[in-house]
C-alpha positions as CSV (number, residue, x, y, z in Angstrom):
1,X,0.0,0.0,0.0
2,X,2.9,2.2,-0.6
3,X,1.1,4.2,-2.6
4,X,-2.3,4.4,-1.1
5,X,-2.9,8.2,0.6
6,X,-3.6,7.7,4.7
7,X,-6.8,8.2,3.7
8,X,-6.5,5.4,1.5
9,X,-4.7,3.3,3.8
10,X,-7.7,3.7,6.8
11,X,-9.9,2.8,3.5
12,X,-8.6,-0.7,3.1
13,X,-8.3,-1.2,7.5
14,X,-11.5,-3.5,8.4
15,X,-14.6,-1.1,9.0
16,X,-18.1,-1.2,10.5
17,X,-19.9,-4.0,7.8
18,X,-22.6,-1.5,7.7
19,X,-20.7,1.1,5.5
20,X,-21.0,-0.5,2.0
21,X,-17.7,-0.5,0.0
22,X,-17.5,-1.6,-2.9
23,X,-14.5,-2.5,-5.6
24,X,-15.2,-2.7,-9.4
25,X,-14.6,-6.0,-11.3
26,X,-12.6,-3.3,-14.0
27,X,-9.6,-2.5,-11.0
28,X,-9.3,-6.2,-10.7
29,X,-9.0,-6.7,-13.8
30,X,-6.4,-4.2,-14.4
31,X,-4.7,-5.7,-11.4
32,X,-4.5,-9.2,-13.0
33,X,-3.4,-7.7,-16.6
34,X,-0.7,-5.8,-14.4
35,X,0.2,-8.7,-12.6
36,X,0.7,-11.1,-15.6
37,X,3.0,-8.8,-17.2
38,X,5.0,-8.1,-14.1
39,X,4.3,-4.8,-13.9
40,X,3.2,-5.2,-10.5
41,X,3.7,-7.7,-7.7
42,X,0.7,-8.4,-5.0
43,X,2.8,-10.2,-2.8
44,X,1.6,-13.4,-4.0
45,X,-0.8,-15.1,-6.8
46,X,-3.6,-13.5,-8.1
47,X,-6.0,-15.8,-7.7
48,X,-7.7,-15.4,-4.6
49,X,-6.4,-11.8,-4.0
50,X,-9.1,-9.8,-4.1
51,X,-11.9,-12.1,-2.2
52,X,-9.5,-12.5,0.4
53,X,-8.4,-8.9,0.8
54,X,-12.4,-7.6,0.2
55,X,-14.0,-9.9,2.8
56,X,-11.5,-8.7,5.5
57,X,-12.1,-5.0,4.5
58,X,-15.7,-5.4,3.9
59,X,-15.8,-4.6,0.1
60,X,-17.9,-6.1,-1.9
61,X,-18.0,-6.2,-6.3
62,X,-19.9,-3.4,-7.8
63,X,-21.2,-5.9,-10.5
64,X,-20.9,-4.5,-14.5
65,X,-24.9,-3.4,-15.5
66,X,-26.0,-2.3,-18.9
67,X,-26.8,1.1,-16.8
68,X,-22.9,1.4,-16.4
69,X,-21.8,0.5,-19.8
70,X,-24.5,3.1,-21.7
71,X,-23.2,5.5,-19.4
72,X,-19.4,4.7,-20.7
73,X,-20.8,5.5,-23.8
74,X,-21.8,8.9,-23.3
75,X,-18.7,10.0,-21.8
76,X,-16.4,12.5,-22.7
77,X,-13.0,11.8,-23.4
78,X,-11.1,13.6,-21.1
79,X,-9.6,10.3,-19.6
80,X,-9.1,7.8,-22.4
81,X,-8.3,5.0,-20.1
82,X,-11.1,2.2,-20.7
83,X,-10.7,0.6,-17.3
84,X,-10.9,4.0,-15.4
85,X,-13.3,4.9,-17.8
86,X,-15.7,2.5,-16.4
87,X,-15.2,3.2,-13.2
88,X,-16.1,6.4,-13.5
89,X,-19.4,5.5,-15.2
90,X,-20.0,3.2,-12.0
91,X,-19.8,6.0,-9.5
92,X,-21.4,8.5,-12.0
93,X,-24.5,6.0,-12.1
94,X,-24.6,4.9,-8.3
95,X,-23.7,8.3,-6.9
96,X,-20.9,7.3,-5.2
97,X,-17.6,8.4,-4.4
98,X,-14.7,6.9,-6.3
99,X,-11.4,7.0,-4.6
100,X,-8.0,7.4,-6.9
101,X,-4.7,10.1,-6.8
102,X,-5.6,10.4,-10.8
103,X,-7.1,14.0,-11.4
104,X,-8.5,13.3,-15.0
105,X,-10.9,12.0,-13.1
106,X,-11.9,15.6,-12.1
107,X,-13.7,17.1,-15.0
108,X,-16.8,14.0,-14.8
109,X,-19.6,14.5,-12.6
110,X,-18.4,12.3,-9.9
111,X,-16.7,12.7,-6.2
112,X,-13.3,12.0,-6.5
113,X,-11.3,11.2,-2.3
114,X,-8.0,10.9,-1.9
């Protein structure tokens, strides 16, 4: 978590259960492309990784909806990034918060914490 904010850091620490959190299937799979060319290292295999980490921190998947994918669509492309790109259209659609250091995520209609 070297890179991870404090705020980021007291993100990922175990939390009440009743605050839903919840992690994108894209940031996976951008951590599994990553991982297979060795352009990052979890530590460990993949597989398992993020159930492991997400049940002790109380994350959950924010599952992939059509909703999501037509808003993707509609975007602007002021971050050309497709995996970021859905993420933003997550949060933009569930009105949440999406939590990344990348400020091209600034100019969408979304809350960005860091």
């Amino acid at each position: 978590m070297d890179r991870l904010s404090s705020f980021g850091v007291r993100l990922h620490r175990p939390a009440n259960p009743a605050h839903r959190r919840v992690v994108s299937p894209a940031s996976a799979w951008e951590v599994a492309i990553k991982v297979s060319l060795k352009k990052l290292d979890i530590g460990g295999p993949y597989r398992g990784f993020f159930p492991k980490h997400m049940l002790r921190t109380y994350f959950e998947w924010l599952l992939i909806t059509d909703d999501h994918l037509a808003v993707v669509a509609d975007l602007p492309f002021h971050h050309k990034d497709p995996f970021d790109r859905l993420m933003i259209a997550q949060a933009n659609w569930e009105g949440i918060p999406i939590v990344s250091a990348d400020a091209q995520f600034d100019p969408y209609p979304i809350t960005r914490l860091w």
